[in-house]
C-alpha positions, 0 to 999 in steps of 0.5 A, a space after each residue: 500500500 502506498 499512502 499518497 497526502 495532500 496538504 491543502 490549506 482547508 484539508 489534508 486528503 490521503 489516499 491509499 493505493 494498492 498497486 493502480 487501484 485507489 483503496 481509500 480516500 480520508 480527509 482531515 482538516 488541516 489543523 495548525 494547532 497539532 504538533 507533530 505528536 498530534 498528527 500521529 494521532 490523528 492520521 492513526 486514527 484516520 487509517 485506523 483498520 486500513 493496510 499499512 503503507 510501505 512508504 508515503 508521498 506528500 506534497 504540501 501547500 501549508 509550510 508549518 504542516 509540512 515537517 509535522 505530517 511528515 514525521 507524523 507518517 514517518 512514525 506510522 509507516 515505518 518506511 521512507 516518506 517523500 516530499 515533494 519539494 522544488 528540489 524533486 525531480 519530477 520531470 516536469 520542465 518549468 522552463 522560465 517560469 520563477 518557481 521560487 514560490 511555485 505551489 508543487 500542488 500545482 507541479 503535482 497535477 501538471 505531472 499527472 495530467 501529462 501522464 493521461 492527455 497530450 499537451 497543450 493542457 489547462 488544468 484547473 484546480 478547484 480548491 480554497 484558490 482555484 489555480 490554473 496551470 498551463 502546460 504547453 505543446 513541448 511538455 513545459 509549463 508556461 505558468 498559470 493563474 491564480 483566482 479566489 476559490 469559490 468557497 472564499 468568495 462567497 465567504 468574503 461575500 458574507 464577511 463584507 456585505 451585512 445583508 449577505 448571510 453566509 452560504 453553502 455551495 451546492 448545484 444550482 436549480 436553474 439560472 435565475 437567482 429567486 432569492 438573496 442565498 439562490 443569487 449568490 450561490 448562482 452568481 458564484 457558480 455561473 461566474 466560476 464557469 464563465 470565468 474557465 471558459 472565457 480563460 480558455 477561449 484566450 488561451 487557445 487563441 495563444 496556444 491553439 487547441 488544448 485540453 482542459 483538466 478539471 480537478 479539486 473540491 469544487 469542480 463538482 458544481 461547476 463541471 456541469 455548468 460548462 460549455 466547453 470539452 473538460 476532462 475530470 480527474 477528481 484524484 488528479 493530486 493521488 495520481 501525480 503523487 504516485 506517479 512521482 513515488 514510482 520515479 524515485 522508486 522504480 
């Protein structure tokens, strides 16, 4: 078993492979308060009757998170745990792009969307931001976007408007907001959409067709409200990450 884990600012996602199958996916809330001590319970109880992992593979997006789940796994599987660094090599060539800061969730989809679909690609991830990598015809990766999530919006909706109440996203029933909650759960939604397609169309006067890849949380909402051809991969992160175990473990 293999345990591939996700730190995201909202959740850490772990994922479990046996050989290519996905066995199991947990999530947890990606809580600063918990030291390393902390994790390990934590993890241990999420994979409380689950096979034990040889090894782990992690890719984080929360620095302080990063040395507490890592030795939280190192504890709990007994083997080698991977960390996806810039210093990692992935086999994805980021060209000129200024990688100093570079969010390696973003590196993780690219290599496995690159495992799936030929290039160009966009791949949008969903999550608390919704990032937008671009990976052109040769294979490199040109760069991005990075837009507010949709759970951030509308949170900041709330917090700053006073008669804005907060919402929970969920599909919408139709296209015209009846009511202030509808409005803004549409206006999100739609605006998400509207946002992806009129992105792509500007990128393919650029690069010329391409595939899109669709991945994250809130993909789910927002895939079915598009007009264009997308590609979903909602384990697009495990993938990657396994896909980068078995580079450095043929």
């Amino acid at each position: 078993m293999l345990l591939t884990v996700d730190i995201g600012n909202t959740t850490v996602a772990l994922a479990g492979f046996a050989g290519e199958r996905l066995a199991f996916l947990r999530r947890l809330p990606s809580d600063p308060a918990l030291d390393a001590a902390g994790w390990r319970a934590a993890l241990g109880e999420a994979l409380a009757g689950l096979e034990t992992a040889e090894g782990a593979v992690l890719s984080s997006v929360v620095p302080a998170l990063t040395p507490r789940v890592t030795q939280a796994l190192a504890a709990l599987t007994g083997g080698s745990v991977l960390t996806v660094d810039r210093h990692t090599p992935t086999g994805l060539s980021l060209g000129n792009y200024d990688a100093k800061n570079l969010g390696m969730d973003r590196v993780v989809d690219c290599v496995a969307a690159l495992s799936r679909y030929a290039p160009p690609l966009a791949v949008f991830d969903m999550g608390t931001a919704t990032t937008l990598s671009v990976v052109g015809r040769e294979g490199t990766f040109l760069g991005g976007m990075i837009l507010p999530g949709l759970a951030l919006s509308v949170d900041a909706l709330s917090a700053r408007a006073a008669q804005l109440p907060p919402i929970t996203l969920s599909p919408p029933e139709g296209l015209i907001g009846t009511n202030t909650e509808t409005c803004m759960r549409y206006g999100a939604l739609y605006g998400a959409a509207g946002a992806i397609e009129g992105i792509v169309a500007r990128l393919e006067e650029e690069l010329g067709p391409l595939t899109v890849v669709l991945t994250g949380g809130n993909s789910v909402c927002v895939r079915p409200l598009l007009r264009i051809p997308t590609a979903w991969e909602p384990h697009l992160p495990f993938l990657g990450l396994r896909a980068l175990w078995q580079r450095q473990h043929p």
